[in-house]
C-alpha positions as CSV (number, residue, x, y, z in Angstrom):
1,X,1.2,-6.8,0.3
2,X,1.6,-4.7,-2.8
3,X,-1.2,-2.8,-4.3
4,X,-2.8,-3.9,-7.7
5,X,-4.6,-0.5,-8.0
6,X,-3.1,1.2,-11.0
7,X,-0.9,4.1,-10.8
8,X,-1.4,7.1,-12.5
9,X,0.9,6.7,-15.7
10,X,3.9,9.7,-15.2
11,X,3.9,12.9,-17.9
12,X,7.0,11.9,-19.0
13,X,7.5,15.5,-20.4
14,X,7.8,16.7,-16.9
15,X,9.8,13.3,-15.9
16,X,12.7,13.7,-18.8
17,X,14.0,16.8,-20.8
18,X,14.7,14.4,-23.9
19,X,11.8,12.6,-24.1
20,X,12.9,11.1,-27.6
21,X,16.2,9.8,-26.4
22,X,15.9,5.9,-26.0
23,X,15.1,4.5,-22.8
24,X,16.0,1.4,-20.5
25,X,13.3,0.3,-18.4
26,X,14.6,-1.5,-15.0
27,X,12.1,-3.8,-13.5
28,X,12.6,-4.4,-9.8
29,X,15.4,-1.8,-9.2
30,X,16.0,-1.6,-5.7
31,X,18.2,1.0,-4.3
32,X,18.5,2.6,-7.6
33,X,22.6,3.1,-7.7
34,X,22.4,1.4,-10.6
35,X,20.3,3.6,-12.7
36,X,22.5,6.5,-11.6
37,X,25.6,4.2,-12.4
38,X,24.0,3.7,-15.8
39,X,22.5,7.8,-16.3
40,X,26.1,8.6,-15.5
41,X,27.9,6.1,-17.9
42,X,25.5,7.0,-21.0
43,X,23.6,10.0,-20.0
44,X,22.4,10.1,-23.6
45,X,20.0,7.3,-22.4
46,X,16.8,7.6,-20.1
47,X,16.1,5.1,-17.6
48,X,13.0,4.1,-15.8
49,X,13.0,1.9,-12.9
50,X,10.3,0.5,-11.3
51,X,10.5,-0.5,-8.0
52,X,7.3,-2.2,-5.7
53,X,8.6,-1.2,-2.4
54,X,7.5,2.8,-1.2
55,X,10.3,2.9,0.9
56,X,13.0,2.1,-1.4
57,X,11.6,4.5,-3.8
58,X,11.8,7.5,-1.3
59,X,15.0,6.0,-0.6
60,X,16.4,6.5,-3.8
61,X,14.9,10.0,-4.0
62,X,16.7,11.3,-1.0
63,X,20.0,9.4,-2.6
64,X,19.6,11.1,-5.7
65,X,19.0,14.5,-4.6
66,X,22.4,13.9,-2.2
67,X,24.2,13.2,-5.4
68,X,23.0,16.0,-7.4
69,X,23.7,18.5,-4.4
70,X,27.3,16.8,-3.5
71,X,28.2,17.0,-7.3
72,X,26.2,20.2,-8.4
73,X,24.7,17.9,-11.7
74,X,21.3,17.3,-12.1
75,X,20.5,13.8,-13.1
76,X,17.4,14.5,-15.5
77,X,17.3,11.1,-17.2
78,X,16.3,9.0,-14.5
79,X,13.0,8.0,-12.7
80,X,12.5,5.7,-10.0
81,X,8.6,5.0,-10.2
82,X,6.8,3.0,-7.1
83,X,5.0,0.3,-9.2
84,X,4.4,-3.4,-9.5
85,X,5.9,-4.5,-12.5
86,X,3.6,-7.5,-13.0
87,X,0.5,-5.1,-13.3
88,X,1.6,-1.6,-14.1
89,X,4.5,-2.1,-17.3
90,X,2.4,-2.6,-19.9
91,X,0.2,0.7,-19.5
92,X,3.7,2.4,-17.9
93,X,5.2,1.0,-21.6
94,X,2.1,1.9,-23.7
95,X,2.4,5.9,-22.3
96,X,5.6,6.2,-23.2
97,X,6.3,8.2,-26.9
98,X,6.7,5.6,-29.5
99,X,10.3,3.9,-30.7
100,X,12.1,5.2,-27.3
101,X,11.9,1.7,-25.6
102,X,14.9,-0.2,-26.5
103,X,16.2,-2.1,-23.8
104,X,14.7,-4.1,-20.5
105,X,16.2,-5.5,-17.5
């Protein structure tokens, strides 16, 4: 079963190197392609996923990091965070610096 505890809310400074660009949020992301599809196709965008399961999320770490090494880029606007999005998008939403959010999946 999924934890309710609340995670700690990410620095996004340390997450993104634009933190003003605007941002899609991706609720229940699973493997994660598609937020590299999507960093890759407007990589003037940040994108946050959220996904509930830790496995998927060290999945899409490792899937990541293959792509960055195999294409020598380094996809800085985009996060996979392990979270429940039922309990942890509002605060996850509130952190984030103001005006950014502008579309949800």
């Amino acid at each position: 079963m999924a934890s309710l505890e609340q995670k700690p809310i990410p620095n996004w400074k340390e997450i993104y190197t634009h933190t003003e660009r605007p941002l899609h949020l991706d609720l229940g992301t699973g493997t994660g392609e598609n937020l590299i599809v999507m960093s890759l196709s407007r990589p003037e965008w940040n994108y946050l996923g959220m996904e509930l399961r830790p496995l998927v999320v060290e999945d899409f770490q490792r899937l990541k990091e293959r792509y960055e090494s195999e294409n020598n880029v380094r996809l800085s606007n985009i996060h996979l965070a392990h979270a429940n999005a039922l309990n942890h998008v509002r605060p996850f939403v509130l952190s984030l610096p103001q005006g950014v959010l502008q579309s949800i999946r």
